[in-house]
ROPAKOL-123523 format. One record per residue (C-alpha): residue in three letters; x, y, z. Coordinates in pm, 1 decimal, padded with zeros to 6 digits. Each point is the difference from the previous one (the first is absolute). Last residue first. Layout:
N
type / x / y / z
ala / X / Y / Z
...
***
This chain:
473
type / x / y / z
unk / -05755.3 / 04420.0 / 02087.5
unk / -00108.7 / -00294.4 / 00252.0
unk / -00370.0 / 00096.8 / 00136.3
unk / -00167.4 / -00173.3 / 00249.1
unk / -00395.1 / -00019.5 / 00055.1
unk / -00180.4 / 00131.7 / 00317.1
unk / -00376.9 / -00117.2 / 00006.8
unk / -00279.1 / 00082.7 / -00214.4
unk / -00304.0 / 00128.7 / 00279.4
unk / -00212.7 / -00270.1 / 00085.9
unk / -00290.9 / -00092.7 / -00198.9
unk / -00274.9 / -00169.0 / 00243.7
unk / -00013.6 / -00353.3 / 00033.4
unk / -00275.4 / -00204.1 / -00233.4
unk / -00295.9 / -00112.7 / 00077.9
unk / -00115.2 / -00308.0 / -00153.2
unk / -00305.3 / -00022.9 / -00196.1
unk / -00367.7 / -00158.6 / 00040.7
unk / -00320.6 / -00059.4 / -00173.8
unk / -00316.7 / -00182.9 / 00020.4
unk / -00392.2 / 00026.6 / -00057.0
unk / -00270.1 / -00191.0 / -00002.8
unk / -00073.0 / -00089.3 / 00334.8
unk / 00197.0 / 00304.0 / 00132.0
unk / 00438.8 / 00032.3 / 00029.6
unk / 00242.7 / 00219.6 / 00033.3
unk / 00387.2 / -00056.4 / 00111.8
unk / 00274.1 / 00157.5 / 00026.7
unk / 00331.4 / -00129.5 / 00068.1
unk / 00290.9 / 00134.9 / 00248.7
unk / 00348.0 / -00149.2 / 00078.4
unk / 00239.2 / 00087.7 / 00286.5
unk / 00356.4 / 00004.6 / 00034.2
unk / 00015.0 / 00168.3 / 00304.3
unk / 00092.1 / 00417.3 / 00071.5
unk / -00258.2 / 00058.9 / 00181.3
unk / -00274.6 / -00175.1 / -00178.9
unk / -00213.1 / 00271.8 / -00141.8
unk / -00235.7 / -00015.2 / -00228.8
unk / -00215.9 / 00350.5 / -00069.0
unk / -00316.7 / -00000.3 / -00099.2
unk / -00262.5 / 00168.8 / -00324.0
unk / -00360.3 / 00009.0 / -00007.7
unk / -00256.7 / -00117.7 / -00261.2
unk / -00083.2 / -00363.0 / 00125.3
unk / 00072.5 / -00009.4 / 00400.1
unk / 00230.6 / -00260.9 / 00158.6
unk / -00088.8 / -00306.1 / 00206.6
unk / 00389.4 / -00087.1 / 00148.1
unk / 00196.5 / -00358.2 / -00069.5
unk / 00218.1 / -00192.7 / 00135.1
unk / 00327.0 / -00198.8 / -00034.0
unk / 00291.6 / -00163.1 / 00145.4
unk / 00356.9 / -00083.5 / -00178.8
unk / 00198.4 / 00154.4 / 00292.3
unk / -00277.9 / 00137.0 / 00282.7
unk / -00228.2 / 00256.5 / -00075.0
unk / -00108.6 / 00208.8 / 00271.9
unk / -00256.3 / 00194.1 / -00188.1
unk / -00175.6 / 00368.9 / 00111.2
unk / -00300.4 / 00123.5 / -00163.2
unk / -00174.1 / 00316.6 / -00217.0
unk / 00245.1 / 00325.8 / 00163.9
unk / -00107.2 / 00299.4 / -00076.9
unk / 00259.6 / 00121.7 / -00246.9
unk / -00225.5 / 00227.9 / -00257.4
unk / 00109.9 / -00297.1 / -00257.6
unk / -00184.1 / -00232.6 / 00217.4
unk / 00235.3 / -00239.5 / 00219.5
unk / 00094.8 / -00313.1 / 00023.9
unk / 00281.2 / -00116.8 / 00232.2
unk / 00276.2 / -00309.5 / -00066.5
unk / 00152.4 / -00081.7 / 00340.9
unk / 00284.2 / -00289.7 / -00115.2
unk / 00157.7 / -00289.4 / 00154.5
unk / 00358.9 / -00099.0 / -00204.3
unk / 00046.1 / -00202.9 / -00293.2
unk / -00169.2 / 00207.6 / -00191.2
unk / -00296.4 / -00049.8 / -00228.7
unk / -00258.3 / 00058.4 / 00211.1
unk / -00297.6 / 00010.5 / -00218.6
unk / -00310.0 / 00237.0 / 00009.7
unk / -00360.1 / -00074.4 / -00176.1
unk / -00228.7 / 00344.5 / -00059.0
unk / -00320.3 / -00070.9 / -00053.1
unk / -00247.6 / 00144.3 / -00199.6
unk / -00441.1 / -00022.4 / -00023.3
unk / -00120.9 / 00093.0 / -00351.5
unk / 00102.8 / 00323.6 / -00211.8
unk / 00213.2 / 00302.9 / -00027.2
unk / 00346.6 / 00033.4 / 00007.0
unk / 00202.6 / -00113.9 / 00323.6
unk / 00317.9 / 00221.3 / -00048.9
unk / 00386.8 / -00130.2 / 00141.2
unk / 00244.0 / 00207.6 / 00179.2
unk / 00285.0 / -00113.5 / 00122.4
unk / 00218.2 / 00043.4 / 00335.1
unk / 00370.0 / -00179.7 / -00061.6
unk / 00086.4 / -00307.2 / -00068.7
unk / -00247.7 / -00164.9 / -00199.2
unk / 00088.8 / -00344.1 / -00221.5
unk / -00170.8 / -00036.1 / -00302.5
unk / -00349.1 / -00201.5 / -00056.1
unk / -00012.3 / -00267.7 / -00240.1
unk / -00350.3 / 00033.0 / -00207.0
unk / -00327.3 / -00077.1 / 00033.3
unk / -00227.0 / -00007.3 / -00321.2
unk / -00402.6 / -00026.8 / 00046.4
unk / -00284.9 / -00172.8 / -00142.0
unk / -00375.2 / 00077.4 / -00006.9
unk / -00318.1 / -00210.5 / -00047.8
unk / -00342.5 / 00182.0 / -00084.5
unk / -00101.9 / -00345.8 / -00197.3
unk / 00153.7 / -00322.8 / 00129.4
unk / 00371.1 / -00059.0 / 00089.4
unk / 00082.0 / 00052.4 / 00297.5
unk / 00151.1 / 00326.0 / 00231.7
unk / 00329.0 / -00048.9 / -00195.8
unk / 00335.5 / -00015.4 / 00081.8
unk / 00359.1 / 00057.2 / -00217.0
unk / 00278.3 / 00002.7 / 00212.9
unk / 00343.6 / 00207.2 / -00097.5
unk / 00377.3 / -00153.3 / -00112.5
unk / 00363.0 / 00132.3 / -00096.5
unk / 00343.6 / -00227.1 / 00064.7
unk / 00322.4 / 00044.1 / 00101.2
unk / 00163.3 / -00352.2 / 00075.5
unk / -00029.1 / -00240.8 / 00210.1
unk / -00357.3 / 00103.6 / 00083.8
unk / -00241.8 / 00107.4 / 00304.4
unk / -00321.3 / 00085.4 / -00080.2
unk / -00226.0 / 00079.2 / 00330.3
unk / -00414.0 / 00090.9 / -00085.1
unk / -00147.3 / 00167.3 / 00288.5
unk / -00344.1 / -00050.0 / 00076.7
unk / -00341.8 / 00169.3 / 00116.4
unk / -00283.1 / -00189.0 / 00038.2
unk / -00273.2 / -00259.5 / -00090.6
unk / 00103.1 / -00340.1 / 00023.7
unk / 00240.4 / -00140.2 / -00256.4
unk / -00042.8 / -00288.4 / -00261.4
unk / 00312.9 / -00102.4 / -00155.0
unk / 00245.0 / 00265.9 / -00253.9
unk / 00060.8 / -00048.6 / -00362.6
unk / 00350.2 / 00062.9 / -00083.4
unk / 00128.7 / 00151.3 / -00350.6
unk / 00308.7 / -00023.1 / -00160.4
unk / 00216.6 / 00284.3 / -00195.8
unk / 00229.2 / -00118.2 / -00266.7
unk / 00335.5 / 00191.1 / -00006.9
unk / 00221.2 / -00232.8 / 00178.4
unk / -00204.4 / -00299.0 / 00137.2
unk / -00155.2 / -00004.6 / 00317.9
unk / -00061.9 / -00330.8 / 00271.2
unk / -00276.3 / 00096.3 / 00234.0
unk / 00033.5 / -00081.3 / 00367.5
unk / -00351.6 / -00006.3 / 00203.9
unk / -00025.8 / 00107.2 / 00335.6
unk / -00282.3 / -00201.7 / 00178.3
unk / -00284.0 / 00213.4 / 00081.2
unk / -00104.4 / 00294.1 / 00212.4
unk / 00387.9 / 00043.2 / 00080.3
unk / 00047.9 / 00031.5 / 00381.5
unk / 00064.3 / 00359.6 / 00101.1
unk / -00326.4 / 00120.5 / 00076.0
unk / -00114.7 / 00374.0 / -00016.9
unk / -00111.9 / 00007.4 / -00407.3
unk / -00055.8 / -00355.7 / -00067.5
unk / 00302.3 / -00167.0 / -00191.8
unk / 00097.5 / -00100.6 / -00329.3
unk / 00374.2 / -00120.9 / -00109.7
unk / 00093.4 / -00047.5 / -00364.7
unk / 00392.5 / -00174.6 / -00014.0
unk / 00173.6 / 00086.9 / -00286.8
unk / 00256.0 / -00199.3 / -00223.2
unk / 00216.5 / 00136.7 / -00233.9
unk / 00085.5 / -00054.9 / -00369.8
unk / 00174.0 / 00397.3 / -00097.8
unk / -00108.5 / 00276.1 / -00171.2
unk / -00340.1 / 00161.3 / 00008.9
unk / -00102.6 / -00243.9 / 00306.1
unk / -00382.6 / 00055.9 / -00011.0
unk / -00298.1 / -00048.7 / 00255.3
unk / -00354.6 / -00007.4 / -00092.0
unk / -00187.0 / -00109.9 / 00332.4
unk / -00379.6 / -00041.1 / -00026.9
unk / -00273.8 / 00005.1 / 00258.8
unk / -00353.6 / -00069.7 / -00152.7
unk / 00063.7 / -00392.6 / -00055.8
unk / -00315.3 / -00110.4 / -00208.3
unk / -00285.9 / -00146.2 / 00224.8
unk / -00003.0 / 00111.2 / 00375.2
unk / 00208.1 / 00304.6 / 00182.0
unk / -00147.2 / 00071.4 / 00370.3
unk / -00261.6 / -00032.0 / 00241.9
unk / -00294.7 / 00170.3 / -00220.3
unk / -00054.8 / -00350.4 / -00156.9
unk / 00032.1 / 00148.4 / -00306.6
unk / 00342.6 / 00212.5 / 00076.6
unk / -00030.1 / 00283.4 / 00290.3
unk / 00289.4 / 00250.8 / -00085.2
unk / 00419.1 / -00103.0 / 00034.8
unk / 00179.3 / 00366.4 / 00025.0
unk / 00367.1 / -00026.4 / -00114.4
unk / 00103.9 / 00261.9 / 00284.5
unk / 00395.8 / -00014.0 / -00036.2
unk / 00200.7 / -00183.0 / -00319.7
unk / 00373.9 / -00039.3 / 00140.9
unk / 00292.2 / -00092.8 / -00210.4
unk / 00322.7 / -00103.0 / 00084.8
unk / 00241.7 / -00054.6 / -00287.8
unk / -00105.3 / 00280.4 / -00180.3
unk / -00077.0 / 00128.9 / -00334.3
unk / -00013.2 / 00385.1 / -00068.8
unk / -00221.1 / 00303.1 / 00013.3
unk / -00350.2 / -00159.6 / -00009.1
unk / -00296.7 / 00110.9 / -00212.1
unk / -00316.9 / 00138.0 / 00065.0
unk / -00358.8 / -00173.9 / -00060.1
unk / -00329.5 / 00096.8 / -00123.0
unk / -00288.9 / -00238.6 / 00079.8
unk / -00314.5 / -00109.6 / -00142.7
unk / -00272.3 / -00274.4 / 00016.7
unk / -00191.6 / -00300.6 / -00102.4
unk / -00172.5 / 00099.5 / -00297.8
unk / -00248.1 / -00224.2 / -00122.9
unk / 00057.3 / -00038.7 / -00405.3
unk / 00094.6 / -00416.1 / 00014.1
unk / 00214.2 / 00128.5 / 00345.8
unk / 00168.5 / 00348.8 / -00085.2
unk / 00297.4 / 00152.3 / 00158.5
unk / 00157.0 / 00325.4 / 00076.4
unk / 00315.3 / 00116.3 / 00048.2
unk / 00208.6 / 00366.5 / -00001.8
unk / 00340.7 / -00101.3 / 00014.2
unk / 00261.6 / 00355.6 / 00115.4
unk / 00309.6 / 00160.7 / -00083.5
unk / 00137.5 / 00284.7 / 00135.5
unk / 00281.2 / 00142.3 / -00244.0
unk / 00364.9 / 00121.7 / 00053.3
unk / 00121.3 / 00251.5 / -00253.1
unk / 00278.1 / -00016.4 / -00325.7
unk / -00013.8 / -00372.9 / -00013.1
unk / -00291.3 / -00236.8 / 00193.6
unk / 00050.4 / -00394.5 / 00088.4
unk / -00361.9 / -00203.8 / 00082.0
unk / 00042.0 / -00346.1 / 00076.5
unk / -00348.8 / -00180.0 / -00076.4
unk / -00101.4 / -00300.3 / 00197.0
unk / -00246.1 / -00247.0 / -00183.8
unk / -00171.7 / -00220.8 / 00170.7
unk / -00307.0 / -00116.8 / -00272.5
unk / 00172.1 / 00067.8 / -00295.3
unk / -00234.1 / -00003.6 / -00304.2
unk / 00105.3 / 00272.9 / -00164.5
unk / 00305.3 / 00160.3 / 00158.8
unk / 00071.9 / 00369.0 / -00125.1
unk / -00294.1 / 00036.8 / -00191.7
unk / -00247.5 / -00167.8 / 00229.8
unk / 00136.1 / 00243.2 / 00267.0
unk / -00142.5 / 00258.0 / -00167.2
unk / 00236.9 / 00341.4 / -00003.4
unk / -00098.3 / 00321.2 / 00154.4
unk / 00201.9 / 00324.4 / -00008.7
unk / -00024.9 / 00306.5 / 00208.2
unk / 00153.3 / 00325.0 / 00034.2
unk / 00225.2 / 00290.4 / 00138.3
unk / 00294.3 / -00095.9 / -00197.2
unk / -00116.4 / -00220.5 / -00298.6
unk / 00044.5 / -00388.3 / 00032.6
unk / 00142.8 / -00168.1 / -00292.1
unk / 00030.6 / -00358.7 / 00019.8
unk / 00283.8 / -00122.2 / -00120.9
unk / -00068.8 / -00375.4 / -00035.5
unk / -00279.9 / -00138.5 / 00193.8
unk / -00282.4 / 00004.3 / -00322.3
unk / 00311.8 / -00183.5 / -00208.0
unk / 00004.9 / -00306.5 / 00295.3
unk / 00294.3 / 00030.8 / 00245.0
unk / 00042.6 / -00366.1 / 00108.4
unk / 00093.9 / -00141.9 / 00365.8
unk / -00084.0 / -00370.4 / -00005.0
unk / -00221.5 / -00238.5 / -00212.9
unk / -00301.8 / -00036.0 / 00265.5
unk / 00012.7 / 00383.8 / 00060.7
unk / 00260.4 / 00303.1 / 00066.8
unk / -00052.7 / 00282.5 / -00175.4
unk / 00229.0 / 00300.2 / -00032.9
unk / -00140.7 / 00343.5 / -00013.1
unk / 00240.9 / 00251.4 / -00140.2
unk / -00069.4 / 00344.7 / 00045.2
unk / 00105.7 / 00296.7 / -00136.4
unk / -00062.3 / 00362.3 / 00190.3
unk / -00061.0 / 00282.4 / -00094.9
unk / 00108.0 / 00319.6 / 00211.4
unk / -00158.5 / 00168.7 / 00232.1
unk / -00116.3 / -00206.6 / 00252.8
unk / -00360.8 / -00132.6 / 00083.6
unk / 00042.2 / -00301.2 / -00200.3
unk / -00269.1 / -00236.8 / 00030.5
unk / 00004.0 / -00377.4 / -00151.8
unk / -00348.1 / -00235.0 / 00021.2
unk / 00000.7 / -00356.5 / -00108.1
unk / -00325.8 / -00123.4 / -00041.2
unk / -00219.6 / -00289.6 / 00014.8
unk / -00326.3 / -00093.1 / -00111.1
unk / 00038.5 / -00368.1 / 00102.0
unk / -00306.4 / -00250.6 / -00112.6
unk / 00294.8 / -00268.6 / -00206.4
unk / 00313.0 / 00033.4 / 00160.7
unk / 00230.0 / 00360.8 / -00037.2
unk / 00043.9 / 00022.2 / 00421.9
unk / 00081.8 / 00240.1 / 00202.8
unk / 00233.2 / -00004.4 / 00301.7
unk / 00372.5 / 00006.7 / 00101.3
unk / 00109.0 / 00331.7 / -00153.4
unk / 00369.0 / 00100.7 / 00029.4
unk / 00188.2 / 00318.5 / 00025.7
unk / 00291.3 / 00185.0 / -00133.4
unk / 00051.6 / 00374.3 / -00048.2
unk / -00271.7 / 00071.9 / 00249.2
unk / -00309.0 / 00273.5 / 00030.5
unk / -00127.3 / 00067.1 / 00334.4
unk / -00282.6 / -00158.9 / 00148.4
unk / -00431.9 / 00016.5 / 00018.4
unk / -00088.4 / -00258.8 / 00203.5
unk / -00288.3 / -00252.0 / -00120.7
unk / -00351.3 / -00054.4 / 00029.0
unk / -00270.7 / -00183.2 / -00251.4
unk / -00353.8 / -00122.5 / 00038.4
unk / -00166.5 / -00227.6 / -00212.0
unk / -00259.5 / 00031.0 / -00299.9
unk / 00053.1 / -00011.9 / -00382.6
unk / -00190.1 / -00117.3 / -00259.1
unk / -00339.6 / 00038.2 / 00116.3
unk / 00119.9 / 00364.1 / 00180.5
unk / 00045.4 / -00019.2 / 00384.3
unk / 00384.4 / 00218.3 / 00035.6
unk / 00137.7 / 00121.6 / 00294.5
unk / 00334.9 / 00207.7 / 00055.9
unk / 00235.7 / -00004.5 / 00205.4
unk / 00319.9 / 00274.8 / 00080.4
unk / 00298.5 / -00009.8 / 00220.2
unk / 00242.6 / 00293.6 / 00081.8
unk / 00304.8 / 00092.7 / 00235.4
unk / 00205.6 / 00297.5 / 00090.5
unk / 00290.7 / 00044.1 / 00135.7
unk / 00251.5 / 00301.7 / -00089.7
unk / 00396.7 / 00009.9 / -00045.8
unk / 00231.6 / 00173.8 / 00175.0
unk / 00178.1 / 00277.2 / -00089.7
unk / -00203.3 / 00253.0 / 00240.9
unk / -00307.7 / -00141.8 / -00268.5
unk / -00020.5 / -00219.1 / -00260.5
unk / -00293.2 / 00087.4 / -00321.7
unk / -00298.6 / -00266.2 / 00095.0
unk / -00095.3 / -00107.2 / -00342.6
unk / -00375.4 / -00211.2 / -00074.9
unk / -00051.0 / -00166.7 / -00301.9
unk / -00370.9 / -00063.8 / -00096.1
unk / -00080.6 / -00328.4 / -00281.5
unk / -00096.6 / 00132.6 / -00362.8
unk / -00275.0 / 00146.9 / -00212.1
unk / 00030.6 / 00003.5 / -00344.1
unk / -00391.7 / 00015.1 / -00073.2
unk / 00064.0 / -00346.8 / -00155.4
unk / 00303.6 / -00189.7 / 00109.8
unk / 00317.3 / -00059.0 / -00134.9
unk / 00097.0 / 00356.9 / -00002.6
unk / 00018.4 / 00052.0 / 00365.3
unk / 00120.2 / 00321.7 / 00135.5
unk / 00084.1 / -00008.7 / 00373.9
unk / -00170.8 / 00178.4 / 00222.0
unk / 00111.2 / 00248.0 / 00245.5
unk / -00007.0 / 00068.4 / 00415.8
unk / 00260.9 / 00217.9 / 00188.4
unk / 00063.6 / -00186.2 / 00329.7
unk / -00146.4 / 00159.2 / 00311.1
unk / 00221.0 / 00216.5 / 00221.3
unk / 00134.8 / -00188.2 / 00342.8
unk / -00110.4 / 00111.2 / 00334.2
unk / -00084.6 / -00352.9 / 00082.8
unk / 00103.5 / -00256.4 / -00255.5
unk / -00141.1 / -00002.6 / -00334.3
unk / -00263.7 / -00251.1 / -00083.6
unk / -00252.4 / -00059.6 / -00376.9
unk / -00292.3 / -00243.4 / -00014.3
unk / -00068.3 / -00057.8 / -00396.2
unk / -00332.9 / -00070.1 / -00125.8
unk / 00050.7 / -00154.8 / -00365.4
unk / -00312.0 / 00047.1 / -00277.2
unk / -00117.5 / -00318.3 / -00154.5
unk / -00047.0 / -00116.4 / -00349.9
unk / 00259.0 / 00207.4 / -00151.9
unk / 00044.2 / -00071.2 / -00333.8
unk / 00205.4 / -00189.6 / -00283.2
unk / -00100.6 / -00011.3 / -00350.8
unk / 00056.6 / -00343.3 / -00150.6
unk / -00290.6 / -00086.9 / -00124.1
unk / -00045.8 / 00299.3 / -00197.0
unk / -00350.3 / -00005.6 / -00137.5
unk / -00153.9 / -00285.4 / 00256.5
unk / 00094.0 / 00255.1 / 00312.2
unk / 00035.9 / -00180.5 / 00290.6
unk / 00334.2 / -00175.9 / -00115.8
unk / 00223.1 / 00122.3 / 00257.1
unk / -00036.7 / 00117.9 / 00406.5
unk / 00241.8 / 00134.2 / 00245.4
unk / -00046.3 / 00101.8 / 00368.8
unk / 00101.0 / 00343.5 / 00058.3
unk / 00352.3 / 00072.8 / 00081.4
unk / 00297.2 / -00167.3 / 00140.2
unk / 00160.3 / 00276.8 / 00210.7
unk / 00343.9 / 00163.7 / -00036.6
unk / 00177.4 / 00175.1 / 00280.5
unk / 00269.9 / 00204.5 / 00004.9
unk / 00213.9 / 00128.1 / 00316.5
unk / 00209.6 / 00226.6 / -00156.6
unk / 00389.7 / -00052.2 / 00033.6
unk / 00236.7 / 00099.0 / 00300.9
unk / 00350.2 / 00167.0 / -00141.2
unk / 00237.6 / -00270.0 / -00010.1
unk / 00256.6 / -00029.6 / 00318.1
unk / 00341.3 / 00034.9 / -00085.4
unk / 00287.0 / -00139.5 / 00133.4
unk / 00382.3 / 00055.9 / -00165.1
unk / 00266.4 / -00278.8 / -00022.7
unk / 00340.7 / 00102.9 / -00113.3
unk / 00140.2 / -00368.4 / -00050.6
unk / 00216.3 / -00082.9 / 00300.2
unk / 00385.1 / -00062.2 / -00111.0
unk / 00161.2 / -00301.0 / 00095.7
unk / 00434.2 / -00031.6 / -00062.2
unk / 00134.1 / -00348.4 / 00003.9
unk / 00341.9 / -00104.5 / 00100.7
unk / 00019.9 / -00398.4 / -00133.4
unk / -00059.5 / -00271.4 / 00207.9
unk / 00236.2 / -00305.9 / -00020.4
unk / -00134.3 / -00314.0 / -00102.3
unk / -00091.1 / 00120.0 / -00407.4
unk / 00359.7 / 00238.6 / 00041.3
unk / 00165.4 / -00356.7 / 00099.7
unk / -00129.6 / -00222.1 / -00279.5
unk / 00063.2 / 00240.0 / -00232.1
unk / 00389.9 / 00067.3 / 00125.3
unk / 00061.0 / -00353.5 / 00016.3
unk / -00151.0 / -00062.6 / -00350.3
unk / 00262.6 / 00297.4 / -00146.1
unk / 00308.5 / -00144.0 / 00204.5
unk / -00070.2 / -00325.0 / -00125.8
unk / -00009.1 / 00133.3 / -00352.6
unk / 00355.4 / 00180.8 / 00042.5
unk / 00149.7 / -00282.1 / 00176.4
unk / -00086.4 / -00215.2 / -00335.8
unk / 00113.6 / 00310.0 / -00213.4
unk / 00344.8 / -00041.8 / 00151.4
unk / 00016.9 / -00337.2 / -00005.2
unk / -00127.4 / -00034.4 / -00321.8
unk / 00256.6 / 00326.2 / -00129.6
unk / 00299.4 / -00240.8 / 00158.2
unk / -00081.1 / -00248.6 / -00178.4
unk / 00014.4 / 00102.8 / -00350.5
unk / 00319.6 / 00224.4 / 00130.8
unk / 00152.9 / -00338.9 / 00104.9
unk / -00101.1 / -00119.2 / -00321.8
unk / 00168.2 / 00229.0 / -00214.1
unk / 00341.2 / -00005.7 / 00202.1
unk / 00012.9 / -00345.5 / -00070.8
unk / -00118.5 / 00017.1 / -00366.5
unk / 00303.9 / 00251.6 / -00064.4
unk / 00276.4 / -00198.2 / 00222.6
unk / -00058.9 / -00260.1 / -00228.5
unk / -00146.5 / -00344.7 / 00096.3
***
C-alpha cells in the first residue's frame, strides 16, 4: 500500500469519526434541551371588559286564530277566525310597553300578531310579560287556545303540529325587528332531518308576518319537529293546530317554541280532564310524548308524576331514539290532575305532551312544553279565559321558598319546596304574577283548563341585563 492511499484513508476515517461525534453531539443536545426547560417569557393579552348597552325588552305574540279554505273562490285565502286577548304585566312603578302590530301579508285584512317593546331603563333592562287566548265555536273550527307571547330567537325548535290527514296546521314566523330576516326551517320526520323547497329561505319582512302550511313542509308526517334557523334578525316562531274527526272538529291550540335541546327536560302542569268514565283517560291514549334526539342514538327515560307527590304516577318507561327521527309515546290511563312530565336523555334532546279533553264533538287539545329554569323574580301573564293554575318545580338541589305575587306585589302564597318537590297555586285568568324562588332553580308551567277546553305554556325567566364580555384588541 502506498504512502498516498494510506494517508487517504486515514483522512476517510478520520472525517467519520469526526462527523460521527458531531451527530452524537447534535442528538445529545436535542434530547437534553426537550428534558431541560427552556427560559420562557409570558406576556398577558391586553384584556379590556365591557358591558353591552341593555337591549329592548320585545315581545312578540301569536295572533288571532287562523282559518283557510272558507271561501269556495280562493280556497286558499287565509283569515282570522278568532280575535287574540292578550294579558299584558310590567313591574310596579314600571312604564307600560309600547304596543304595535305586525303586518301580515299572508292573511286577508293583513292583520298580524301584537309586539310589545319595553325601551331599558337606568342601564338595565325592563320586565315585562304577555299571554294571549282566544276562543273559537264555528262548525269547522271550535277549541280554545292560550300561549305566551316571547321574544324573537336566532334558533329555535318546534315540537308540535302535525301534517296527518284532518290537521289544519300552521307554521307562524314574526319579526318585530328591523331588518329582514331569512329563515330556514328544517324538518325532521319519519325519513330524518330534510329542508323541503317551502322551508328553504324563507323571507320574513322586518316588522311582519309570514305563514307557511305545515302540509307543505311535511305532508303526511304525523310527529314532525321543525328546527327553525333565522339570518339578518331573530324570529318568533309559532304552530297554530287544529284537527278534524270525519268533519267534527276536535279542537285548537297555538304553541311556542323551545330555545334549545336538553338533556333534562321538565314538562310542568300537563292538566289530565275527566275522560268517559269522568275518572280519568279511557279509549284512545290522550297523553302523548313526542320526543326527538336531532343528532345522536340516545336513550330517554319519560317520567310522570302527580303534581305534590314524588313517586312517579306510573312506571317510568325508557324509550330507545334514533338520530334525527323523532318517536312518539302514548301515555296509560291517569286520574284527573295536574302532572309533571320528566325527560331525561343521554344525550340532548327536545320533547312537549300532547293531551286532549276526549275525543267526541266539542273536544279540545293542548301543547305543553319544557319549562326553563328561573333564577331570579319573573313575571309571567294569565290571559283571559277558563280556570288557571300555576304548577311550581324545585329544581335545585337545595330547599327552596318560591313566593307568588300579583304584579302590584301583594303577596298570592308562600311554598317550601323541597329538592325535586312540587305544587301548585289557583291563579286568576287576565292578570299578571311575579315567580320568585329566591335565588333556586325553580320551574314554572301554566296551565288552563274547562270541559272543553285546554291550553298551557311554560313561563319563561325574565331577561337579565347582557352580562360583561371580554375584549382582546
Amino acid at each position: 500500500m502506498s504512502d498516498r492511499r494510506i494517508f487517504r484513508w486515514a483522512t476517510t476515517s478520520a472525517r467519520l469519526l469526526v462527523g460521527a461525534a458531531v451527530a452524537v453531539g447534535v442528538v445529545f443536545a436535542v434530547v437534553t434541551a426537550v428534558h431541560v426547560p427552556w427560559p420562557t417569557l409570558v406576556r398577558e393579552p391586553v384584556a379590556i371588559a365591557a358591558t353591552p348597552p341593555p337591549a329592548a325588552t320585545t315581545l312578540v305574540c301569536a295572533g288571532g286564530v287562523l282559518v283557510q279554505g272558507r271561501d269556495a273562490a280562493d280556497a286558499a285565502r287565509l283569515e282570522v277566525a278568532a280575535p287574540q286577548s292578550v294579558t299584558v304585566g310590567v313591574p310596579p312603578g314600571s312604564p307600560e310597553p309600547e304596543a304595535t302590530r305586525l303586518a301580515a301579508p299572508d292573511v286577508a285584512q293583513g292583520e298580524g300578531p301584537a309586539a310589545y317593546t319595553l325601551l331599558p331603563e337606568a342601564g338595565s333592562m325592563m320586565d315585562a310579560a304577555a299571554a294571549g287566548s282566544a276562543t273559537v265555536t264555528d262548525d269547522d273550527l271550535t277549541g280554545f287556545a292560550a300561549t305566551a307571547c316571547r321574544p324573537a330567537l336566532t334558533e329555535s325548535w318546534l315540537v308540535t303540529g302535525s301534517a296527518s290527514v284532518g290537521a289544519a296546521d300552521f307554521v307562524v314566523l314574526a319579526n318585530p325587528g328591523t331588518s329582514t330576516a331569512t329563515v330556514q326551517l328544517t324538518v325532521y320526520g319519519a325519513n330524518g332531518p330534510v329542508v323541503p323547497p317551502g322551508g328553504a329561505d324563507v323571507v320574513v319582512a322586518a316588522g311582519a308576518q309570514r305563514v307557511v302550511p305545515l302540509s307543505g313542509l311535511a305532508l303526511g308526517e304525523s310527529s314532525p319537529v321543525i328546527r327553525v334557523n333565522a339570518e339578518g334578525a331573530p324570529v318568533q316562531a309559532f304552530v297554530q293546530s287544529s284537527l278534524t274527526r270525519v268533519l267534527v272538529p276536535g279542537g285548537i291550540d297555538q304553541a311556542g317554541a323551545i330555545a334549545s335541546a336538553d338533556e333534562i327536560l321538565t314538562i310542568a302542569g300537563v292538566s289530565i280532564v275527566a275522560g268517559a268514565d269522568d275518572t280519568g283517560t279511557t279509549g284512545e291514549a290522550p297523553t302523548v310524548v313526542r320526543v326527538l334526539s336531532p343528532t345522536e342514538a340516545a336513550q330517554a327515560t319519560l317520567t310522570v308524576r302527580r303534581v305534590g307527590d314524588d313517586e312517579p304516577a306510573i312506571d317510568p318507561q325508557t324509550v330507545p331514539l334514533e338520530a334525527g327521527l323523532p318517536t312518539e309515546v302514548g301515555i296509560g290511563s291517569l286520574p284527573v290532575g295536574q302532572y309533571i312530565v320528566d325527560v331525561i336523555a343521554e344525550a340532548p334532546v327536545v320533547a312537549g305532551v300532547w293531551q286532549a279533553t276526549g275525543f267526541g264533538e266539542d273536544s279540545d287539545f293542548g301543547w305543553y312544553l319544557p319549562s326553563p329554569a328561573l333564577t331570579v323574580p319573573s313575571l309571567v301573564s294569565v290571559p283571559s279565559g277558563p280556570s288557571a293554575t300555576l304548577t311550581l318545580v324545585n329544581a335545585d338541589e337545595s330547599p327552596a321558598l318560591v313566593t307568588v305575587s300579583d304584579a302590584g306585589g301583594e303577596e298570592i302564597e308562600t311554598l317550601d319546596l323541597a329538592p325535586g318537590a312540587s305544587d301548585s297555586v289557583r291563579v286568576r285568568s287576565g292578570r299578571s304574577y311575579v315567580v320568585d324562588g329566591g335565588g333556586a332553580k325553580v320551574l314554572a308551567g301554566v296551565s288552563m283548563t274547562a270541559t272543553n277546553a285546554l291550553a298551557g305554556f311554560p313561563v319563561w325567566p325574565a331577561d337579565a341585563a347582557a352580562p360583561p364580555i371580554t375584549i382582546y384588541p
